[in-house]
C-alpha positions in Angstrom: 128.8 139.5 -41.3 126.5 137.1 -42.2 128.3 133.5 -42.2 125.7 132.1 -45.0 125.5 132.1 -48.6 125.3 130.8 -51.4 128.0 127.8 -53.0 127.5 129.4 -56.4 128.0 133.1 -54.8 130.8 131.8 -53.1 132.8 130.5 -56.1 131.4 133.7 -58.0 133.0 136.2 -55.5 136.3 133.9 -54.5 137.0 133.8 -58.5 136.1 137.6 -58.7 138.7 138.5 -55.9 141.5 136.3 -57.5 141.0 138.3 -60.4 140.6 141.7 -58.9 144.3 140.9 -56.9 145.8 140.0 -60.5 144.4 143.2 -62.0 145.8 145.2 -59.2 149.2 143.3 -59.1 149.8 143.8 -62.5 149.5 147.7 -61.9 152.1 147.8 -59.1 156.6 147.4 -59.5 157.5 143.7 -59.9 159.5 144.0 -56.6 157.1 145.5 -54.6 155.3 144.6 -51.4 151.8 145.8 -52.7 152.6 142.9 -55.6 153.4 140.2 -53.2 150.1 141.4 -51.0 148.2 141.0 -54.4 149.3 137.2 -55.4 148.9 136.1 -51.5 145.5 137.6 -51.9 145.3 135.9 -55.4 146.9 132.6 -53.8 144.4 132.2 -51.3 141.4 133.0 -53.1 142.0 130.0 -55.5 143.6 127.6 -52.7 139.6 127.9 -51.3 137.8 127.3 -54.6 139.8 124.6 -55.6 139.8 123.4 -51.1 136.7 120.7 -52.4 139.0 119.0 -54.9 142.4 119.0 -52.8 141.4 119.0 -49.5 143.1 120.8 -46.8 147.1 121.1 -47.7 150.4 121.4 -46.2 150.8 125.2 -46.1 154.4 125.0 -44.5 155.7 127.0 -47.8 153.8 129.8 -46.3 156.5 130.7 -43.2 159.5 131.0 -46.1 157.2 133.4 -48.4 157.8 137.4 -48.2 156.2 138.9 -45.4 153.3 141.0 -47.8 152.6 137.6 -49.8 151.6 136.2 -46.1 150.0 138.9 -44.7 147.6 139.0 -48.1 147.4 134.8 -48.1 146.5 134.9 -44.2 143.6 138.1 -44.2 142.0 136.2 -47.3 142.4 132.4 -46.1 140.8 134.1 -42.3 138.0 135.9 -44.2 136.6 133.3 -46.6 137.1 130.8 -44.2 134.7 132.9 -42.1 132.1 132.0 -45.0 130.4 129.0 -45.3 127.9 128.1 -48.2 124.9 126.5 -47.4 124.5 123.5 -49.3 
């Protein structure tokens, strides 16, 4: 995987996925773990566009969240952390 890109392809496909996990959460049951995968997904995509203007955050919320919403919050936050823009 190439760790390069660019930041305006970065926001472009980080805003993308966030939407793409809402569209697919809204198809799934309310209670189910395939939802709570979605908005971890969702979650994590727009923690890392909006990481420049926060800055790194206490993510200690994460341990009491359902199992599906940490599992899709931890693959994304690994994965685009894996990216880095070139500035």
């Amino acid at each position: 995987m190439d760790s390069g890109g660019s930041p305006v392809a970065l926001r472009t496909a980080l805003r993308n996925l966030a939407e793409d996990a809402r569209r697919e959460a809204a198809l799934v049951r309310l209670d189910s773990d395939e939802r709570d995968f979605y908005e971890g997904v969702m979650a994590a995509a727009e923690d890392r566009l909006h990481l420049e203007m926060l800055g790194p955050h206490d993510e200690s919320w994460l341990g009491r969240a359902k199992p599906a919403f940490r599992e899709g919050y931890t693959k994304t936050k690994t994965v685009s952390a894996s990216v880095r823009p070139i500035i």
